[in-house]
C-alpha positions in Angstrom: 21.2 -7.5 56.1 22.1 -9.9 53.1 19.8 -12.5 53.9 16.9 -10.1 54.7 17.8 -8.7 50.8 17.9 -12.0 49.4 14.4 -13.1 50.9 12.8 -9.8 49.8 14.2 -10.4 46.1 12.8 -14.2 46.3 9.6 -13.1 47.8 9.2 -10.2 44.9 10.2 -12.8 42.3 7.7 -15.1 43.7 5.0 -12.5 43.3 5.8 -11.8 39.8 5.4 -15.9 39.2 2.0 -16.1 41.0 1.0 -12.8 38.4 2.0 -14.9 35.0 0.4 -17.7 37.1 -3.2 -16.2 37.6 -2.9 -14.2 34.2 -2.4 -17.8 32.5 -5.6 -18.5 34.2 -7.3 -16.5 33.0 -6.2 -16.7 29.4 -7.1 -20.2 29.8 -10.3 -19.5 30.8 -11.0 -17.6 27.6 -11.1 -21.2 25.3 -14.8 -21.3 27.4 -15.8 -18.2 26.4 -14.5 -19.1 22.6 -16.7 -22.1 23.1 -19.5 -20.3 24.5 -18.9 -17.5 21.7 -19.0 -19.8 18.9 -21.6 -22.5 20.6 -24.1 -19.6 20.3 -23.6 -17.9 17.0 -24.2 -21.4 15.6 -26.9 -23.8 15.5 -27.9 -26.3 18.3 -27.6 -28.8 16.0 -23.7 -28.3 16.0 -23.1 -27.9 19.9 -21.4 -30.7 20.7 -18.9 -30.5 17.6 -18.1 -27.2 18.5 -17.8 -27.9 22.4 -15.1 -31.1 21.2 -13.3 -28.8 19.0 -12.3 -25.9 21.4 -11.5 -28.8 23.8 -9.1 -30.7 21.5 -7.5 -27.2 20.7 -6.5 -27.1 24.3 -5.7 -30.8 24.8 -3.4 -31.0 21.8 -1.6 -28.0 21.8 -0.2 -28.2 24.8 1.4 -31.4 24.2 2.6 -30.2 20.9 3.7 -27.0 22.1 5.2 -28.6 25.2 6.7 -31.3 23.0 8.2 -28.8 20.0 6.5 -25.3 19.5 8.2 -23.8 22.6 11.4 -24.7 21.3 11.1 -23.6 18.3 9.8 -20.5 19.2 12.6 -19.6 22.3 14.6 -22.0 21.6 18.5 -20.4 20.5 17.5 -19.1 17.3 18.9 -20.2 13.6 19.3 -16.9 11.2 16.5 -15.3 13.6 13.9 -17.5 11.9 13.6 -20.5 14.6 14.5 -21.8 17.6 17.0 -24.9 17.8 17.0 -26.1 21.4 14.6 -27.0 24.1 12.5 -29.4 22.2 10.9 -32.2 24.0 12.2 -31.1 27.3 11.5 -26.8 27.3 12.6 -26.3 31.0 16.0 -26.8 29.6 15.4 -23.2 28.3 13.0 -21.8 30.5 10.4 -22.2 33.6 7.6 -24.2 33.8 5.3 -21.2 34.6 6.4 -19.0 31.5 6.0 -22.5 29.8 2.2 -22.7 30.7 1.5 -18.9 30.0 3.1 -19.1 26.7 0.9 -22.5 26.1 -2.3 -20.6 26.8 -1.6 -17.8 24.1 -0.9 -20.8 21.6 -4.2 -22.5 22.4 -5.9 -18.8 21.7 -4.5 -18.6 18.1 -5.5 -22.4 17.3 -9.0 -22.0 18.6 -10.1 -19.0 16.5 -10.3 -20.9 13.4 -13.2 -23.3 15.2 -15.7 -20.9 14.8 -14.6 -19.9 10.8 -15.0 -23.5 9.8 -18.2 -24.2 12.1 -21.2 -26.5 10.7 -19.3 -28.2 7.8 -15.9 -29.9 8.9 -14.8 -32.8 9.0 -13.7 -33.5 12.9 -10.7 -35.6 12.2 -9.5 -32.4 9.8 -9.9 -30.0 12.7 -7.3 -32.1 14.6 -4.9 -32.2 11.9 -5.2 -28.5 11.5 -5.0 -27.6 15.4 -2.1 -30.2 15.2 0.2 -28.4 12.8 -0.6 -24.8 14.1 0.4 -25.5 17.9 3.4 -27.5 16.1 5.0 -24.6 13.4 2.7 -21.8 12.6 2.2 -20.1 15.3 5.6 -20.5 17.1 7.5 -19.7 13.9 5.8 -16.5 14.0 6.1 -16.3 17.7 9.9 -17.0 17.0 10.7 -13.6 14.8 8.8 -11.6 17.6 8.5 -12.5 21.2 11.5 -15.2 20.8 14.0 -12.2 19.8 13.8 -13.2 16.3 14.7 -11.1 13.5 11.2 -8.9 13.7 11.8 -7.9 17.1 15.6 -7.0 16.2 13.8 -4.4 13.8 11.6 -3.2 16.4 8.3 -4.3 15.6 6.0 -4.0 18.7 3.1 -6.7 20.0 2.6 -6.4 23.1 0.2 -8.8 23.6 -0.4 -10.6 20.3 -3.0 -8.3 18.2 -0.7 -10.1 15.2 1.2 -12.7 16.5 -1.7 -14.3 18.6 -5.4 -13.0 16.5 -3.8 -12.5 13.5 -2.3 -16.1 12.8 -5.6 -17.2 14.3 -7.4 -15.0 11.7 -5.4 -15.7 8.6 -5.6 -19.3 8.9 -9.6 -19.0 9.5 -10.0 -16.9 6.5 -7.5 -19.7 4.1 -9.9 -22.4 5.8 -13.1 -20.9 5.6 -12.6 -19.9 1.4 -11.0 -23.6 0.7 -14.1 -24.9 2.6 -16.9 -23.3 1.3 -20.1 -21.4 2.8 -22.6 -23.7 4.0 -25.5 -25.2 2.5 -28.5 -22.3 2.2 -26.2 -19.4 3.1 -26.0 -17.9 -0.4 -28.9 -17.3 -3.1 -28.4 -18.0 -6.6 -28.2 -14.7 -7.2 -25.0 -14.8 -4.4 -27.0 -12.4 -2.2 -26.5 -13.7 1.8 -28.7 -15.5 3.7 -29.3 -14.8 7.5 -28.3 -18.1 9.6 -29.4 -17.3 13.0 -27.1 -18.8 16.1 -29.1 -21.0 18.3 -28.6 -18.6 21.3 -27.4 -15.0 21.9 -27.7 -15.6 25.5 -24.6 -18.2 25.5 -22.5 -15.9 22.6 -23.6 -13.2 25.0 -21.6 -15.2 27.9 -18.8 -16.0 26.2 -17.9 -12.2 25.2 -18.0 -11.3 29.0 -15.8 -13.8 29.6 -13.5 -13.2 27.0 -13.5 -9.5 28.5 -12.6 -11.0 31.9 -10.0 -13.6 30.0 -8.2 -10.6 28.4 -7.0 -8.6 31.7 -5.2 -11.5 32.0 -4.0 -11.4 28.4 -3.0 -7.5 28.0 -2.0 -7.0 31.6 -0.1 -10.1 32.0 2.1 -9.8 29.3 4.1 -7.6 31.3 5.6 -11.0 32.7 5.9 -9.7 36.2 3.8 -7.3 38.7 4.3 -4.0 38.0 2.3 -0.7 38.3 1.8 -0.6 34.6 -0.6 -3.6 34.5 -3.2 -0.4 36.0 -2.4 1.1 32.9 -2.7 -1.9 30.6 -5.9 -2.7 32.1 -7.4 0.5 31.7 -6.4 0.5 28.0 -7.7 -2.6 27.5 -11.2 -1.6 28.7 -12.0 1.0 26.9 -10.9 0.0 23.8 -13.5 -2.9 24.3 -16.6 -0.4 25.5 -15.8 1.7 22.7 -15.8 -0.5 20.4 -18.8 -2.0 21.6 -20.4 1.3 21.4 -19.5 1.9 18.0 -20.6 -1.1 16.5 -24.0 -0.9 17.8 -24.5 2.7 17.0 -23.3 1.8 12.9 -25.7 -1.1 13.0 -28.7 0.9 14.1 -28.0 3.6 11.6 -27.5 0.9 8.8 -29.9 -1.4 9.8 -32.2 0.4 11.4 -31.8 -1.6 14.8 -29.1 -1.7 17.7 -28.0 -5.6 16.4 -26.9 -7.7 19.5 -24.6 -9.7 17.5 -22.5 -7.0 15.6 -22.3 -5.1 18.5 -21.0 -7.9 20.9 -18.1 -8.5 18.3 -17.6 -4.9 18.5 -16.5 -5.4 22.1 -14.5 -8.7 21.1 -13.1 -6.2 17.9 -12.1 -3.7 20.2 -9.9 -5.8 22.7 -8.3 -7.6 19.5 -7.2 -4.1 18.3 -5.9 -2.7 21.8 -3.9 -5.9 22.2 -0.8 -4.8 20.5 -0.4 -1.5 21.7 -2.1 -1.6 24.8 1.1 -0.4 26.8 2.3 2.2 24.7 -0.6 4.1 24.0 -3.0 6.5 26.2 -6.6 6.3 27.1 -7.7 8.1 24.0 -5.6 6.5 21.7 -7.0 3.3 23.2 -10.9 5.0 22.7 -10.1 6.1 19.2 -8.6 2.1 18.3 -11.8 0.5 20.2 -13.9 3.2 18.2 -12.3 2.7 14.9 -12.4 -1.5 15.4 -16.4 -1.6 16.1 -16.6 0.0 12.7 -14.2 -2.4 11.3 -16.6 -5.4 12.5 -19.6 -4.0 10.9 -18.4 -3.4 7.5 -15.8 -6.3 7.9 -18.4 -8.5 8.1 -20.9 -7.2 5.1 -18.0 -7.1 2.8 -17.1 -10.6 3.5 -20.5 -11.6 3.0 -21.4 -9.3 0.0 -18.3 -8.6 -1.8 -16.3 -11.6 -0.9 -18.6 -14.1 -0.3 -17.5 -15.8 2.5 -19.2 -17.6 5.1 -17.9 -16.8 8.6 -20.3 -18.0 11.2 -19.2 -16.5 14.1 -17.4 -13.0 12.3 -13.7 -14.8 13.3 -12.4 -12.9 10.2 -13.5 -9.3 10.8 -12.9 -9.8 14.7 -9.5 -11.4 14.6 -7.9 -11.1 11.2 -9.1 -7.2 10.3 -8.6 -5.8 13.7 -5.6 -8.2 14.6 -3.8 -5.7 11.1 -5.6 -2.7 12.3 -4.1 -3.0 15.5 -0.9 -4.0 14.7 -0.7 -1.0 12.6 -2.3 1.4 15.3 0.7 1.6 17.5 2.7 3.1 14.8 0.2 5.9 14.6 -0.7 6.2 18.7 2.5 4.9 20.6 2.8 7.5 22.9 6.8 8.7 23.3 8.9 6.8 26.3 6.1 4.1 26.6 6.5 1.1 29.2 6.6 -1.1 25.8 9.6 0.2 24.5 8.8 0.6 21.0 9.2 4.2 19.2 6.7 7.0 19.0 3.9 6.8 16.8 3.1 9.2 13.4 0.7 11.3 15.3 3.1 12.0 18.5 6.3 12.9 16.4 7.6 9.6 15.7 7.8 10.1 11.7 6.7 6.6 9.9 9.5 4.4 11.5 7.7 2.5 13.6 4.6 2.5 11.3 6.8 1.0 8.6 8.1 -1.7 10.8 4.9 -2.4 12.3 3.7 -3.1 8.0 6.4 -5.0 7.6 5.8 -7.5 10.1 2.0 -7.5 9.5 2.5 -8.3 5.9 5.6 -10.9 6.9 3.1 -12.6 9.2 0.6 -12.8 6.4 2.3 -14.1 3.9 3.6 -17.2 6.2 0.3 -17.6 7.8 -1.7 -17.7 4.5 1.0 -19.7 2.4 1.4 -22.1 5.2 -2.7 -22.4 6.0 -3.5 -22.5 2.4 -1.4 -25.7 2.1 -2.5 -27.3 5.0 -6.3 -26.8 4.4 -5.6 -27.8 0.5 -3.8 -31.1 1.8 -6.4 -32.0 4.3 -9.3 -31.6 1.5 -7.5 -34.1 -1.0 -6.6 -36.6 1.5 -8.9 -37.3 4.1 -11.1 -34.6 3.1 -12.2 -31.4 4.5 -16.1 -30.7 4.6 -18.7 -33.6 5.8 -20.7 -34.6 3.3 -24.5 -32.3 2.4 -26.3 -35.5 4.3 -24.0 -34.8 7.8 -24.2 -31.1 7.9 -28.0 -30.5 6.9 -28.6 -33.3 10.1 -25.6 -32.0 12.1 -22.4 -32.8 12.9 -23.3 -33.5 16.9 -25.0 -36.8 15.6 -23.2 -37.8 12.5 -19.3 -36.7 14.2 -20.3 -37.4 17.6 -23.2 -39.7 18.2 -24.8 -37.8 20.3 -27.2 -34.7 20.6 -26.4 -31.4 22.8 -30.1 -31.1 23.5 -31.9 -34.5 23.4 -34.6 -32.8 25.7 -35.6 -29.9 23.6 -36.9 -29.1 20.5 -34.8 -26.7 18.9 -35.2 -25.5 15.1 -32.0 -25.9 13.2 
């Protein structure tokens, strides 16, 4: 009877491996549809540059992560701020698959900023900034939360990384876009907007489904291990996305007269960033409400940081990741549902007081202020070294040809 109990408990371990396994898949397969998102809400004449730099992402962080993020981000942890051991060999702290599905959620945060930063930087800068993320910005925040750090001691709640993942992503892309600069003919003299029109909806298009199909691997396989809940998760997940979808298409067509593909398909990508964090604790109409509330965030997110703020965001990274990575975050003080599978306290709105509201500020603004400090240095050191932005020559012809030495469509024709 022993050994028939010991071979079910390895077989049901072994299932819960082969889930992180194939959710780490599929997070993985999300840096195509970044590339895919960001390749076509740009211009064909930057392809290639953005193709190389959601590749690199990949390539370098895991070997920095691997090498030195892990560890300082599960390693045993110094005053809860950082992790001491399991640098350059992890698997003295942990398994190899945990180790490759934490890996995949590091690449996510560094490859947000790609899109920010499209069609004026320098190549060489990108690596250096991809570099130092993977190494100590995103694992010292990952340290404080998922690696038991002092924020999770507190109680703070991220599920799935609305904050810790989108967020970090989000505030470094918002320090590097504003160091950088808007491109060349994107604002008047007058500092009214111009429209620069992506070379191809149809591609952005693809890489928002896939990022849909990436993130039931990101939400649902946070749970580390297969469990009913992951029906939940999923479900959460989903409609959150549709409705945010749905609201951002409905805003632009009352503001703008028509249903804009573009706004609305960041709705969707708005709405999963939002559910992310609270996407186990919170009910199917909590998650509606968030997805609701997040496609209205992308719409007016991205006017004010064009109108008010002037800021030039290609690809909406900023309103997609940064403002709904907060809103989130903050939405599962307000719709944790009481004795959730997440184990955080209830919300404000199901009897919960502000408690968990409070700690879920504190660790938004905690994350902020080392995320912006920390990217606003980098980006600052990168300009007045080896410099940040190619020169006006490079990025009216393109980066593909001047960073590359080659075209992504040498068959075609394309305008811009």
């Amino acid at each position: 009877m022993e050994n028939v109990t010991d071979t079910v408990a390895a077989l049901a371990a072994n299932v819960d491996i082969f889930w992180v396994l194939l959710a780490g898949f599929l997070v993985f397969f999300m840096q195509a549809g970044f590339a895919m998102v960001e390749t076509g809400f740009t211009r064909s004449k930057n392809a290639g540059n953005i193709i190389m730099k959601n590749t690199m992402d990949f390539c370098v962080g895991s070997v920095l992560f691997l090498l030195v993020g892990f560890g300082l981000m599960y390693g045993e942890k110094k005053f809860g701020l950082f992790g001491t051991t399991g640098f350059l060999d992890p698997t003295t702290i942990d398994k190899g698959y945990s180790i490759f599905f934490q890996t995949v959620f590091c690449a996510t945060a560094a490859t947000i900023v790609s899109g920010a930063m499209a069609e004026r930087t320098k190549f060489v800068s990108y690596l250096i900034y991809s570099a130092v993320i993977s190494l100590i910005i995103y694992p010292i925040v990952g340290a404080w939360t998922w690696g038991g750090g002092w924020l999770a001691e507190l109680g703070f709640h991220d599920f799935a990384g609305s904050t810790i993942v989108h967020s970090v992503g989000g505030w470094c892309a918002l320090a590097g876009t504003v160091i950088l600069g808007p491109r060349i003919g994107k604002f008047n003299k007058d500092k009214s907007p111009n429209a620069i029109p992506g070379h191809s909806i149809t591609l952005g298009a693809l890489g928002v489904f896939i990022l849909w199909f990436g993130w039931f691997g990101f939400n649902p396989g946070s749970t580390l291990a297969l469990v009913p809940e992951i029906g939940d998760i999923a479900m959460t997940t989903n409609l959150a996305a549709a409705a945010g979808g749905i609201s951002a298409m409905f805003l632009s067509w009352i503001r703008f007269k028509k249903p804009d593909v573009g706004l609305t398909l960041n709705g969707v990508l708005g709405g999963l960033v939002a559910i992310t964090a609270g996407c186990a604790v919170v009910s199917n109409t909590g998650a509606l409400i968030i997805g609701l509330i997040a496609g209205i965030i992308v719409v007016y997110g991205v006017t004010i940081l064009e109108r008010v703020f002037r800021v030039d965001d290609p690809v909406g990274a900023v309103p997609v990741h940064l403002m709904n990575g907060v809103f989130g975050t903050l939405a599962v003080g307000l719709f944790a549902l009481p004795d959730n599978f997440g184990g955080c306290g209830a919300g404000l709105f199901y009897g919960g007081g502000l408690a968990q509201l409070g700690v879920q500020a504190l660790g938004v603004a905690a994350v902020a202020a080392w995320t912006l400090v920390m990217g606003t240095i980098l980006f600052t050191v990168i300009k007045k070294t080896v410099g940040l932005r190619v020169s006006e020559k490079e990025e009216v012809a393109g980066l593909d040809i001047h960073e590359h030495g080659s075209e992504s469509y040498p068959d075609f024709m394309l305008r811009g």
